[in-house]
C-alpha positions as a Markdown table, in Angstrom:
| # | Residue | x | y | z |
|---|---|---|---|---|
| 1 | Unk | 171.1 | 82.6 | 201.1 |
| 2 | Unk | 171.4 | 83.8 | 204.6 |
| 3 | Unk | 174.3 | 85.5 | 206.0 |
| 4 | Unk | 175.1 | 87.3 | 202.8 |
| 5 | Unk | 176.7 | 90.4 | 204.0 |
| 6 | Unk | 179.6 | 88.3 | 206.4 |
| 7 | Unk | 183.0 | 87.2 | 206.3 |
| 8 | Unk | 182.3 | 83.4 | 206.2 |
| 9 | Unk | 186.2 | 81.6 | 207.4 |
| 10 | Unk | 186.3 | 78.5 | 204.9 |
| 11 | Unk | 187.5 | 76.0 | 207.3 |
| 12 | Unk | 186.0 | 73.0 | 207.1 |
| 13 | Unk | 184.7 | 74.0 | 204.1 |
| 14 | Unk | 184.9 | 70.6 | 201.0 |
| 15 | Unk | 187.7 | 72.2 | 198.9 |
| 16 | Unk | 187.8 | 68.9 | 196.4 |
| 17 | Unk | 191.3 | 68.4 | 196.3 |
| 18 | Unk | 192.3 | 71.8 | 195.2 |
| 19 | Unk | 193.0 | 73.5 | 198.8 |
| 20 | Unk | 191.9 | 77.2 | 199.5 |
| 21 | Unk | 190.8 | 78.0 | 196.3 |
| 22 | Unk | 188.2 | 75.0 | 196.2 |
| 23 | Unk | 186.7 | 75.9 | 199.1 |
| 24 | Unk | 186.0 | 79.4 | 198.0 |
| 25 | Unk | 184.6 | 77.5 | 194.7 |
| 26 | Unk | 182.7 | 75.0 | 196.8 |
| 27 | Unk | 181.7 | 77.8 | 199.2 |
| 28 | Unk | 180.0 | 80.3 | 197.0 |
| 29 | Unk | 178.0 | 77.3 | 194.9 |
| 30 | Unk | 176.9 | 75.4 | 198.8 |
| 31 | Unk | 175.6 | 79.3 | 199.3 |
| 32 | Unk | 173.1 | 79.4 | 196.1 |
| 33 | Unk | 172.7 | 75.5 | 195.7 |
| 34 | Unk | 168.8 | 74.9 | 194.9 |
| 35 | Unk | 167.8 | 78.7 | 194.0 |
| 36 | Unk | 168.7 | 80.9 | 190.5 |
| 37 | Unk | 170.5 | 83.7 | 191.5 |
| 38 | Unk | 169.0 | 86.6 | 188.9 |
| 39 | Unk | 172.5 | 88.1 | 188.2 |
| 40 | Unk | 176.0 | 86.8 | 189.2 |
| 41 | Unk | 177.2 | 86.5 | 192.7 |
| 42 | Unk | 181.0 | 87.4 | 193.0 |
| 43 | Unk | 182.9 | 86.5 | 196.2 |
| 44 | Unk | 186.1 | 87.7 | 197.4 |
| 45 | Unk | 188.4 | 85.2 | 199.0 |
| 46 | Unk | 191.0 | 86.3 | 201.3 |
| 47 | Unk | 194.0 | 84.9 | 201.8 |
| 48 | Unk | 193.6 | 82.1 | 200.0 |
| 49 | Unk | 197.4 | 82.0 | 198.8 |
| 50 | Unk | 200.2 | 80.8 | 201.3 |
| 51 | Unk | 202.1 | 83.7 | 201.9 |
| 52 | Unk | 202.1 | 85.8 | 205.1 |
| 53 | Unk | 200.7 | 87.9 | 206.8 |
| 54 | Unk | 197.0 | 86.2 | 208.2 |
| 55 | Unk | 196.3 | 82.4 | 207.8 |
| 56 | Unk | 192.8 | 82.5 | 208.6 |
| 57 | Unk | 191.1 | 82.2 | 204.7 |
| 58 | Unk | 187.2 | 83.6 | 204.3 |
| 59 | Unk | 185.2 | 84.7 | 201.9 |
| 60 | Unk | 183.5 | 88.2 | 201.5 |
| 61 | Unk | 180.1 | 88.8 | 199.3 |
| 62 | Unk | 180.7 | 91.2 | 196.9 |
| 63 | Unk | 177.3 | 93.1 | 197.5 |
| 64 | Unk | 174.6 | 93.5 | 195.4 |
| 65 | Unk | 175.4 | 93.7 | 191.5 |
| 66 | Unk | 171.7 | 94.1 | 189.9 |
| 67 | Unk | 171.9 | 97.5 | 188.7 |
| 68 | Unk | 175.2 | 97.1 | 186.9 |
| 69 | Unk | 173.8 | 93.9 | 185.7 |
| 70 | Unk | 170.9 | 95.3 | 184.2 |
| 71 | Unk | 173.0 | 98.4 | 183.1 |
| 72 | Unk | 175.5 | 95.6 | 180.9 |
| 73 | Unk | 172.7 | 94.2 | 179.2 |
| 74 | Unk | 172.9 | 91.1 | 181.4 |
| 75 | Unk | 176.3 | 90.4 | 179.3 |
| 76 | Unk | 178.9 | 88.3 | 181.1 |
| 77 | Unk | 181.6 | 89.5 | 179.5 |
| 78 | Unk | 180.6 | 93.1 | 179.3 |
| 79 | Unk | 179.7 | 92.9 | 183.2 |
| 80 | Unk | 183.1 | 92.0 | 184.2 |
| 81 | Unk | 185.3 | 94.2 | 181.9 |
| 82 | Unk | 183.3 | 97.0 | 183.3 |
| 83 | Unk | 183.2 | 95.4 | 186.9 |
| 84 | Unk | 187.3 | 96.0 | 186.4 |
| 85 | Unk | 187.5 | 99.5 | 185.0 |
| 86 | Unk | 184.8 | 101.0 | 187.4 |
| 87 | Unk | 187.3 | 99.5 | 189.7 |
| 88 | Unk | 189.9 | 100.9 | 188.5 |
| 89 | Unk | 188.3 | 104.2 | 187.7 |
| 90 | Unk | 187.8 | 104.3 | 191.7 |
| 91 | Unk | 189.5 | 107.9 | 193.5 |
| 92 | Unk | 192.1 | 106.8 | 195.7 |
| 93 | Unk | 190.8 | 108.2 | 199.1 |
| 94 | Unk | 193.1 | 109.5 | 201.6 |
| 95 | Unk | 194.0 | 106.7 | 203.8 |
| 96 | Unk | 193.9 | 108.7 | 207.1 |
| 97 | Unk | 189.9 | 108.5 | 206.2 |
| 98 | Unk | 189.9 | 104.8 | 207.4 |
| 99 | Unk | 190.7 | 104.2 | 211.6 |
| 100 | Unk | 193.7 | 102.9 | 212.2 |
| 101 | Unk | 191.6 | 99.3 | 213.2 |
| 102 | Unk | 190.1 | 99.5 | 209.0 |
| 103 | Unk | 193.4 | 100.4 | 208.1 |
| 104 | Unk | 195.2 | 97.2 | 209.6 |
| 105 | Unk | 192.5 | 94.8 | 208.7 |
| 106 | Unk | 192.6 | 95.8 | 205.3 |
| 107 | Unk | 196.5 | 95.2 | 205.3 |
| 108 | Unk | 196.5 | 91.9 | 206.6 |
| 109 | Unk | 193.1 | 90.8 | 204.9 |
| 110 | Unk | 194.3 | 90.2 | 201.5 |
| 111 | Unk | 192.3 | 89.4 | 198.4 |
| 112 | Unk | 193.9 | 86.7 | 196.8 |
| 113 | Unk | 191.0 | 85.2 | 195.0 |
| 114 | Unk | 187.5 | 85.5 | 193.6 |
| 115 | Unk | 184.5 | 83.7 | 192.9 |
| 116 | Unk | 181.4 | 84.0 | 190.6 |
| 117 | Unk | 178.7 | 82.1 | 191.0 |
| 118 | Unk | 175.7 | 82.2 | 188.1 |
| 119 | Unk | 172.8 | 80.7 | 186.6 |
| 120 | Unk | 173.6 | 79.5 | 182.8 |
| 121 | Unk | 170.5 | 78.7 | 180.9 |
| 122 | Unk | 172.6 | 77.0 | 178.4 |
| 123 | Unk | 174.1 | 74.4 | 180.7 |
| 124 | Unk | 170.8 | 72.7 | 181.4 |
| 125 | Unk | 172.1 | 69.9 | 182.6 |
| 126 | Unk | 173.3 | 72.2 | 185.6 |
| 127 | Unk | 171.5 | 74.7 | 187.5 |
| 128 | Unk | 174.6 | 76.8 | 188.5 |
| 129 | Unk | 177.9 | 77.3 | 187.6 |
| 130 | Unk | 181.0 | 78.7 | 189.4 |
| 131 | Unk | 184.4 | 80.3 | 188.1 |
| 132 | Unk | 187.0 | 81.0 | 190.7 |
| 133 | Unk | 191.1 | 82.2 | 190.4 |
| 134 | Unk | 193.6 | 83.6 | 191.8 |
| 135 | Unk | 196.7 | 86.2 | 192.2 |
| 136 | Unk | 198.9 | 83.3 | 191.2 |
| 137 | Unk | 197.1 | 82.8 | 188.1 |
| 138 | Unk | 194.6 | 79.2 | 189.5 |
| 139 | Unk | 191.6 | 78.7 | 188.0 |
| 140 | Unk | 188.8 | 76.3 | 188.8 |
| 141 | Unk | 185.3 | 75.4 | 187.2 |
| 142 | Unk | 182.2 | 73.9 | 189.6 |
| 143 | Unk | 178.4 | 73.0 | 188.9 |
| 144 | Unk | 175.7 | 72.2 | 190.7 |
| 145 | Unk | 173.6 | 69.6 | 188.9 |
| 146 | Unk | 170.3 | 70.7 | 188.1 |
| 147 | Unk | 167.9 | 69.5 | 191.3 |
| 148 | Unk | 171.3 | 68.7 | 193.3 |
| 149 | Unk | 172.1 | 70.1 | 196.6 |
| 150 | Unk | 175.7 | 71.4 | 198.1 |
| 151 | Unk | 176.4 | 67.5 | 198.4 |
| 152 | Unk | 176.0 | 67.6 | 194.8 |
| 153 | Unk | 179.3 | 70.1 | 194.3 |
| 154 | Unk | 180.9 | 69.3 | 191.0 |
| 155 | Unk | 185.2 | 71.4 | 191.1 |
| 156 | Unk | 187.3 | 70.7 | 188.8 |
| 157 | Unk | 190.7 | 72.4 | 187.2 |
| 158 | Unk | 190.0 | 71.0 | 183.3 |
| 159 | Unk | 187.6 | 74.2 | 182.6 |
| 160 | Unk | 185.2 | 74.5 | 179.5 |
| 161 | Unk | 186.7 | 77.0 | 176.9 |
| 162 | Unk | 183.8 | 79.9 | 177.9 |
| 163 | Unk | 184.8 | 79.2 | 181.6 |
| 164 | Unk | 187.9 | 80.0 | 180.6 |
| 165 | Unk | 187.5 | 83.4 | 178.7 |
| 166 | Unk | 185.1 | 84.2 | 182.3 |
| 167 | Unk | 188.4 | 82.9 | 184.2 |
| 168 | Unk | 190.6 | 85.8 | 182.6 |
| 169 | Unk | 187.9 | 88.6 | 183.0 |
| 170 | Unk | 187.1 | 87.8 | 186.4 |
| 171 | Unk | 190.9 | 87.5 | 187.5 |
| 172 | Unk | 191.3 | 91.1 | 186.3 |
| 173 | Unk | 188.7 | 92.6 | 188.3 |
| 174 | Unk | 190.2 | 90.7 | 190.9 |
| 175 | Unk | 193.6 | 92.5 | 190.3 |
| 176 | Unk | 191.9 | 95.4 | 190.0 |
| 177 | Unk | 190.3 | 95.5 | 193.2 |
| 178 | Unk | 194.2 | 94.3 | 194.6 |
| 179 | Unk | 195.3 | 97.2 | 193.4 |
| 180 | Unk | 193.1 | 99.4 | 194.4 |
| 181 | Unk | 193.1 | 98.2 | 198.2 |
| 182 | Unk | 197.1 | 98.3 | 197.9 |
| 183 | Unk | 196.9 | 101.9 | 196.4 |
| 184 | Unk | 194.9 | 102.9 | 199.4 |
| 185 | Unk | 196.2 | 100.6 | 202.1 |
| 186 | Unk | 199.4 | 99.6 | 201.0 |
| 187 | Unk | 200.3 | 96.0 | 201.7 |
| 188 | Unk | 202.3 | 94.2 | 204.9 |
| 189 | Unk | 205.3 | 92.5 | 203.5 |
């Protein structure tokens, strides 16, 4: 798990027939392939979606989640929906807070996707499991087969019906974080 607290570009990066948004997937389970992570790994993925302003894609750790883990009870579903509306709940700082270099990066560094990573004790067949979507509404499941390494990357788009349910939960913290960076930033066009 080293270089967790990077921008990692996803070029060259295995993206299983599903283009930006299957590398991210691919990305974030090649990262934890062969350990347990103890509480979910989200991911930011940056432009990920074809529209301008920057073409160069990479992902950003989302830093360390343990307390708010531990805080939801270790529930999935509960960790997310407050992942959102902590987000949400965020004060809008003044923008003139941020150098002028921040300020641009953050314009032109979009988040257009995100990325969980987790260990499922149900799936047993699997040591870890990864949900990623999109702005646009994309969603993709991937595994790592129990005892498998990152050549062992399982993405597909035909998700399991929990994946999905994790799919629309984690999209909204992704829109909330979106929003939040827009309030603050505001957005190139």
């Amino acid at each position: 798990m080293a270089n967790k607290d990077h921008i990692r570009p996803l070029a060259g990066v295995p993206d299983h027939g599903f283009g930006l948004l299957g590398r991210l997937a691919h990305s974030v389970l090649a990262e934890y392939a062969g350990t347990a992570p103890p509480v979910p790994q989200l991911h930011l993925g940056q432009n990920t979606l074809p529209d301008p302003p920057y073409p160069m894609a990479a992902e950003v750790p989302f830093g360390d989640l343990s307390e708010g883990w531990q805080e939801c009870g270790a529930d999935l579903a509960v960790f997310l929906r407050a992942g959102a509306q902590a987000l949400r709940n965020q004060p809008i700082p003044d923008v003139s807070a941020y150098s002028e270099r921040i300020r641009t990066l953050q314009r032109v560094l979009r988040f257009d996707s995100i990325a969980m990573v987790w260990h499922d004790p149900a799936r047993t067949a699997f040591s870890l499991v990864a949900v990623a979507v999109d702005r646009a509404g994309n969603a993709l499941a991937g595994q790592v087969p129990a005892g498998g390494t990152s050549a062992d990357i399982e993405i597909t788009d035909d998700e399991a019906p929990d994946d999905e349910a994790v799919a629309g939960l984690l999209r909204d913290v992704l829109l909330a974080q979106y929003e939040w960076t827009a309030a603050v930033f505001g957005l190139v066009p």
